[in-house]
C-alpha positions as CSV (number, residue, x, y, z in Angstrom):
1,X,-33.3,-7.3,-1.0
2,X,-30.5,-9.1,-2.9
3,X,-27.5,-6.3,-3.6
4,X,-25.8,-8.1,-6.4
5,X,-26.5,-11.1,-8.4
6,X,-24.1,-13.6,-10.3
7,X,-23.9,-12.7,-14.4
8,X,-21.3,-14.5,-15.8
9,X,-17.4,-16.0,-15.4
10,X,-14.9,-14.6,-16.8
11,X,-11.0,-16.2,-18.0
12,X,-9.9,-16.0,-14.2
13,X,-13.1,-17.4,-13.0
14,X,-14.3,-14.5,-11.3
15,X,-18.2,-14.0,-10.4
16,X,-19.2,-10.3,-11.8
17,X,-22.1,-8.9,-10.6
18,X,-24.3,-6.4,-11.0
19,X,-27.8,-4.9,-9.1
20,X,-30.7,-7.0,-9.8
21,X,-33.5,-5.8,-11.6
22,X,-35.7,-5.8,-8.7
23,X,-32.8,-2.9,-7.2
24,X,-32.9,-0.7,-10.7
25,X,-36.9,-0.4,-11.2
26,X,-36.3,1.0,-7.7
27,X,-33.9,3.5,-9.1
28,X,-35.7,4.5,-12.2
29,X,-38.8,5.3,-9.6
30,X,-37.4,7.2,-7.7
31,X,-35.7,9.3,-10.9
32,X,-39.7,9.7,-12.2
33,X,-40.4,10.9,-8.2
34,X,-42.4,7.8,-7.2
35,X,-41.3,6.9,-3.9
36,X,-39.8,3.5,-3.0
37,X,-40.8,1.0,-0.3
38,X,-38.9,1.8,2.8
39,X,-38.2,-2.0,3.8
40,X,-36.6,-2.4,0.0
41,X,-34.5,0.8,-0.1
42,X,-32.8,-0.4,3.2
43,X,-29.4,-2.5,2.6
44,X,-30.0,-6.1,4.2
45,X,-26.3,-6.1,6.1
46,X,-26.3,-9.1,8.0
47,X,-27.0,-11.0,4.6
48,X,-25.0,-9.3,2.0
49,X,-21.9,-9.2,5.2
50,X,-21.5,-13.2,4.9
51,X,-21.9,-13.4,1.0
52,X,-18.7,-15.4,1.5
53,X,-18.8,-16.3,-1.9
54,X,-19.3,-13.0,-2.9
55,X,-16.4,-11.3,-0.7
56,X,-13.8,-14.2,-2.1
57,X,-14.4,-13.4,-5.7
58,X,-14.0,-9.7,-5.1
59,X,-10.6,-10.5,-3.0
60,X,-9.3,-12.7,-6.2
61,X,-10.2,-9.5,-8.4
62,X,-8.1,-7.3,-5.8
63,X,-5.5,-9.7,-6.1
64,X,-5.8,-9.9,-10.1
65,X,-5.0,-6.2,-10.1
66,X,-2.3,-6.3,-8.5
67,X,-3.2,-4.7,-5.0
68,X,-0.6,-5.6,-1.9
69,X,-2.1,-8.0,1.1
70,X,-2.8,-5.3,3.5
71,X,-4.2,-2.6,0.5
72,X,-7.0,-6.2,0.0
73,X,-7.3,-6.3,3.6
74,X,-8.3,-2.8,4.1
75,X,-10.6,-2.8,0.9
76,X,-12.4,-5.9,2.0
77,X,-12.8,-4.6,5.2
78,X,-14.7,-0.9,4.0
79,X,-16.1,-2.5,1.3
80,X,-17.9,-5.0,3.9
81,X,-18.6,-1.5,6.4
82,X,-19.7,1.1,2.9
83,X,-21.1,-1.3,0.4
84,X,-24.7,0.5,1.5
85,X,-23.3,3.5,-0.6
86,X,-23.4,1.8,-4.0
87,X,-26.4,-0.1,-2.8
88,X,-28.4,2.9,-2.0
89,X,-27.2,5.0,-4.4
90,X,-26.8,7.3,-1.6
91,X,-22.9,8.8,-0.3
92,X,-24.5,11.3,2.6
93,X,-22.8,8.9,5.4
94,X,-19.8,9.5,3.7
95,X,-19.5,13.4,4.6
96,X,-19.7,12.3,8.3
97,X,-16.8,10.2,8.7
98,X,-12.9,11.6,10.1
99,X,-10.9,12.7,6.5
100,X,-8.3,8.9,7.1
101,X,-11.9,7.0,6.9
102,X,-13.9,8.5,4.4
103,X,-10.3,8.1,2.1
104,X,-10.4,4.4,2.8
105,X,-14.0,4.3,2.7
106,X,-14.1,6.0,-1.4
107,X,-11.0,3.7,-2.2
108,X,-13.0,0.4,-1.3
109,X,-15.9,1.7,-2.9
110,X,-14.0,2.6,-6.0
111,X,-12.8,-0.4,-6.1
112,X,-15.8,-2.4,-5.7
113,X,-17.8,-0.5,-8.0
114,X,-15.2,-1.4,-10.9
115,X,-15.0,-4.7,-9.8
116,X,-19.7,-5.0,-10.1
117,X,-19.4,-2.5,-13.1
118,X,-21.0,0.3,-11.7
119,X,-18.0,2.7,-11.6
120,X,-19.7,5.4,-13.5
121,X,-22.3,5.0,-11.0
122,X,-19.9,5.7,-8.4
123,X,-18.0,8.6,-9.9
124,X,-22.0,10.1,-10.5
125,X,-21.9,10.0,-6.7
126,X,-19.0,11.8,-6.0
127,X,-19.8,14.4,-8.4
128,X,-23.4,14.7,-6.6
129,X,-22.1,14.8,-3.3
130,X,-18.8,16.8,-3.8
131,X,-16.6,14.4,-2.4
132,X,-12.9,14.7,-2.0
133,X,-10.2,12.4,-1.2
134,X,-9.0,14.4,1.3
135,X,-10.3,18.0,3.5
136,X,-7.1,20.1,1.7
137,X,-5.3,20.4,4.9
138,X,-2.8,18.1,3.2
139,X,-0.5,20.8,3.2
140,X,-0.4,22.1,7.0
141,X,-0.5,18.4,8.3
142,X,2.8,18.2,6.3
143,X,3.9,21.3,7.7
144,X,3.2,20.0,11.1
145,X,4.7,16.9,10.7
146,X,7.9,17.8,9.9
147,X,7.9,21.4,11.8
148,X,6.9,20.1,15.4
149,X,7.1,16.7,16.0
150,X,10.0,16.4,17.3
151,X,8.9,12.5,18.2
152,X,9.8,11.5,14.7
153,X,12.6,13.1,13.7
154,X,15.5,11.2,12.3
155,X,17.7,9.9,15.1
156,X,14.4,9.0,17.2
157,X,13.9,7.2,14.3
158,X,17.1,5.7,14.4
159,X,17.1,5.1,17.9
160,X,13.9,3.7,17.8
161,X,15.1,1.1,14.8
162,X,18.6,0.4,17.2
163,X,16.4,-0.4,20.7
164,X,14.0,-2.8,18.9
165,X,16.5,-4.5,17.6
166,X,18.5,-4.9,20.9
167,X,15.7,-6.9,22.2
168,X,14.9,-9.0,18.5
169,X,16.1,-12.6,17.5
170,X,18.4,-12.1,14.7
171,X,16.1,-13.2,12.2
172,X,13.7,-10.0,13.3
173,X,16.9,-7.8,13.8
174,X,17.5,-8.5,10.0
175,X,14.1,-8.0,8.8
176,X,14.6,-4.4,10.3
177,X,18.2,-3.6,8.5
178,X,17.3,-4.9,5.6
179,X,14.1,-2.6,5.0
180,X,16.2,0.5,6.2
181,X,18.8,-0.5,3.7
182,X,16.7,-0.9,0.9
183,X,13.9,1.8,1.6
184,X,11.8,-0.5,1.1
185,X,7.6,-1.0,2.1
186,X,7.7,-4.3,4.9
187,X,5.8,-6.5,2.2
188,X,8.2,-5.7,-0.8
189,X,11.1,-6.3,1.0
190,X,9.8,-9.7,2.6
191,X,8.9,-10.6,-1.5
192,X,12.5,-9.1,-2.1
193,X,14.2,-11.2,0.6
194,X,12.5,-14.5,-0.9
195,X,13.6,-13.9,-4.2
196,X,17.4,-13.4,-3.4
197,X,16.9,-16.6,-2.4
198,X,15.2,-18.7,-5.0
199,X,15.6,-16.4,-8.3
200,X,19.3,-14.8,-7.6
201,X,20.3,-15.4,-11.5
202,X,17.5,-13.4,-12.8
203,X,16.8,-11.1,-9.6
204,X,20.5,-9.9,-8.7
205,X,22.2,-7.8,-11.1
206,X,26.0,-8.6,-9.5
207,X,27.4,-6.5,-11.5
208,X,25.8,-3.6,-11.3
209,X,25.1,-4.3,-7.1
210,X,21.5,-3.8,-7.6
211,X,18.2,-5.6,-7.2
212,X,15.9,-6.4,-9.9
213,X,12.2,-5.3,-9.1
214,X,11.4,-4.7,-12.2
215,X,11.7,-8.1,-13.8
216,X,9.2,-9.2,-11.9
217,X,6.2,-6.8,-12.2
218,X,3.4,-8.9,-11.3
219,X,5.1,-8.8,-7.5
220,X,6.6,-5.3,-7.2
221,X,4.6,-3.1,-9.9
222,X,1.2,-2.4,-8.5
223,X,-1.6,0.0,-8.8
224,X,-0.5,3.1,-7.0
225,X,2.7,1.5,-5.2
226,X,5.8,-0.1,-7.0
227,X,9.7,-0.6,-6.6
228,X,11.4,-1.1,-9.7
229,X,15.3,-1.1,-8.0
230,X,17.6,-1.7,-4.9
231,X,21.0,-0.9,-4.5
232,X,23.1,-4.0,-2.5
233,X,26.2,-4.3,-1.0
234,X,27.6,-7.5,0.1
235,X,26.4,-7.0,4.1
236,X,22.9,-6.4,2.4
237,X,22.7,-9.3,0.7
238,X,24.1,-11.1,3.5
239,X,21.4,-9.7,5.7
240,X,18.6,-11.3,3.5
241,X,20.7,-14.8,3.1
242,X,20.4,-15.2,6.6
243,X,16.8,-14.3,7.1
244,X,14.6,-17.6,6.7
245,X,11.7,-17.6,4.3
246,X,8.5,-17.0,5.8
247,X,5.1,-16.2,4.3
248,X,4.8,-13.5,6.5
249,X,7.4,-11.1,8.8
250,X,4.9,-8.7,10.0
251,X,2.3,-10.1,12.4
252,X,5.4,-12.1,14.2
253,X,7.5,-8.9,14.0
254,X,4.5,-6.8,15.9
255,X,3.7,-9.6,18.7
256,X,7.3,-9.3,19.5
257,X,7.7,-5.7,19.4
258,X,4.8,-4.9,20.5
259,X,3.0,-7.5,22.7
260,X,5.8,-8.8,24.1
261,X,8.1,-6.1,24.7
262,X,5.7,-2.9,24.9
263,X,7.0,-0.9,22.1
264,X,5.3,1.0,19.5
265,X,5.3,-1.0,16.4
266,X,6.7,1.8,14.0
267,X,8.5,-0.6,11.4
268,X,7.0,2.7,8.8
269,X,9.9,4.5,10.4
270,X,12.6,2.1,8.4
271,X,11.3,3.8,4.5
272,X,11.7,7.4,6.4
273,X,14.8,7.1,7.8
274,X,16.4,5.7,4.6
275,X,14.6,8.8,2.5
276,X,15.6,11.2,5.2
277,X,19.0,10.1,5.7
278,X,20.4,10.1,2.0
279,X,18.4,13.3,1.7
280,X,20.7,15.0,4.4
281,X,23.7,13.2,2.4
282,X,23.1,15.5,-0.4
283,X,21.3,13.1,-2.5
284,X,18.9,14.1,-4.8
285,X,15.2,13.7,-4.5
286,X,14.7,12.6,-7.9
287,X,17.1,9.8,-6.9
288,X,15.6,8.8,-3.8
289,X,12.1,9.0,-5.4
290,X,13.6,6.1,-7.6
291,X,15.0,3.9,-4.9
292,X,11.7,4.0,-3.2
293,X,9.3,3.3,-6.2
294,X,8.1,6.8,-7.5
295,X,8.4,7.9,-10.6
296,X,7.6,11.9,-10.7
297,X,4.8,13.0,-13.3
298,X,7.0,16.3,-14.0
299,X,8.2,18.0,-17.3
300,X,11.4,17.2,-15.9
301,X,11.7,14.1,-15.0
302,X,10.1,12.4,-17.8
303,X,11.5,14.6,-20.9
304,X,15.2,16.1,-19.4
305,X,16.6,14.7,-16.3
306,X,19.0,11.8,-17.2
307,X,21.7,11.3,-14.7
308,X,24.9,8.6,-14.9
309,X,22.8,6.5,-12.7
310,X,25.3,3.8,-12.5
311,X,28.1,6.5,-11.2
312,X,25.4,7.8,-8.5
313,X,25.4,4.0,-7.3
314,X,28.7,3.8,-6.8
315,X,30.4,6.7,-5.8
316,X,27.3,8.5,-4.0
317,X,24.6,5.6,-2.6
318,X,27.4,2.7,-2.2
319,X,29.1,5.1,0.6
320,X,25.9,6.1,2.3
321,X,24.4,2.8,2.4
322,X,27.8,2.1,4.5
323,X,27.4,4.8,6.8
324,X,23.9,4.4,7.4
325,X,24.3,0.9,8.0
326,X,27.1,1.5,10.5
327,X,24.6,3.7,12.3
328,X,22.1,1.3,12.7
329,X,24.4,-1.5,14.2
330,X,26.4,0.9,16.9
């Protein structure tokens, strides 16, 4: 049985799709209690699974929308692995997977249900099979995290951040200083590094020593992830001048680490340690939530919390940016 079948093109030249009609007279017998043919009800994998075609246009969507390289990756990939939910109209393999999966699992689906217009199908299906983004043990896992695991504390961290780099080129070395510095995700600050280089007029706010996300949101303003500023000092920006362009850091920054040296690649640890640290400075988290691209949904951030942001910058972050930067090259 085909799954989805071409309808139109849209501005952007994407394929949208939809069930065939063959796939809904199926539905709306089994909603009057006849029962379907076995052989049609069954999704046809190995088929549907190298729809290249089909996969390509729903990757352009993805990347339409805004989603980050490894966030397209990761849908593709369940998409390609769950697409027999939406197909079947049927979620019960869903209960059955580890909390992590099912998550990525729903978010693929989600967004390849919006993406063949049968989102309300979708949200019909969690609804009928109580599904939940997560098991609600959010909470103690948090708990735990930062209560007994000791392995991840801030100087492990730190020393973790120091030892790689002892062993990197300088090129890697700096990829690794610069996302501490700047708390920001590995792909944003690769897209930040690039643009200090080619858009410094419009990206680099001298003045103010900080770095323009925001002027570009079709790079750093995303569905669920965005960074709208940086704070720079003139080693910072040095750091990134000095970096060459390339269209990716990661893979060649996790062969080295990893493959070739035998280290955990834990490049997530750079965004914690610059949260953690400028927590224990005595910054606020309202503040750090802002370096690091989160905006809080609360009364009080959006209607009475207005700070002399520029004063924070440069007699409260300037001075910890030093000191954690001196920390990280000792």
């Amino acid at each position: 049985m085909e799954f989805m079948n071409k309808m139109v093109r849209n501005d952007n030249n994407l394929s949208k799709y939809t069930l065939n009609d063959k796939y809904s007279e199926h539905n709306q017998n089994e909603s009057s209690g006849c029962k379907r043919d076995e052989k049609d009800t069954l999704p046809n994998s190995v088929r549907f699974s190298n729809d290249d075609k089909f996969w390509n246009d729903f990757k352009i969507y993805l990347i339409n929308e805004k989603h980050s390289q490894s966030s397209i990756r990761d849908k593709i990939s369940y998409a390609r692995r769950f697409y027999h939910v939406l197909e079947k109209n049927d979620a019960s393999s869903l209960s059955l997977l580890t909390t992590d999966v099912k998550s990525h699992a729903m978010k693929a689906l989600a967004a390849l249900s919006k993406f063949i217009g049968m989102y309300d199908s979708w949200l019909t299906l969690i609804k009928k099979y109580n599904l939940k983004w997560s098991n609600g043990s959010g909470s103690l896992a948090t708990f735990k995290t930062i209560f007994e695991d000791n392995g991840k504390d801030l100087k492990s961290m730190i020393d973790w951040i120091k030892k790689v780099s002892a062993i990197l080129p300088d090129e890697y070395k700096n990829i690794l200083l610069f996302n501490t510095l700047t708390g920001l995700r590995p792909d944003e600050a690769q897209k930040s590094i690039w643009l200090i280089k080619t858009k410094e007029k419009e990206y680099i706010d001298k003045e103010r020593g900080i770095l323009k996300h925001y002027q570009f949101p079709s790079i750093f303003l995303r569905q669920t992830k965005n960074a709208y500023v940086s704070v720079f000092n003139d080693q910072i920006l040095e750091i990134a001048k000095r970096t060459p362009k390339r269209e990716s850091y990661y893979n060649s920054l996790r062969k080295k680490i990893a493959i070739k040296n035998g280290y955990d690649m834990n490049m997530y640890y750079c965004r914690k340690v610059f949260a953690t640290y400028f927590r224990n400075k005595g910054i606020e988290p309202e503040i750090i939530d802002l370096l690091q691209g989160r905006i809080s949904s609360s009364v009080f951030v959006n209607h009475y919390y207005r700070p002399d942001i520029n004063e924070i910058i440069t007699k409260r972050i300037r001075p910890v940016l030093d000191e954690l930067r001196n920390d990280l090259i000792q």
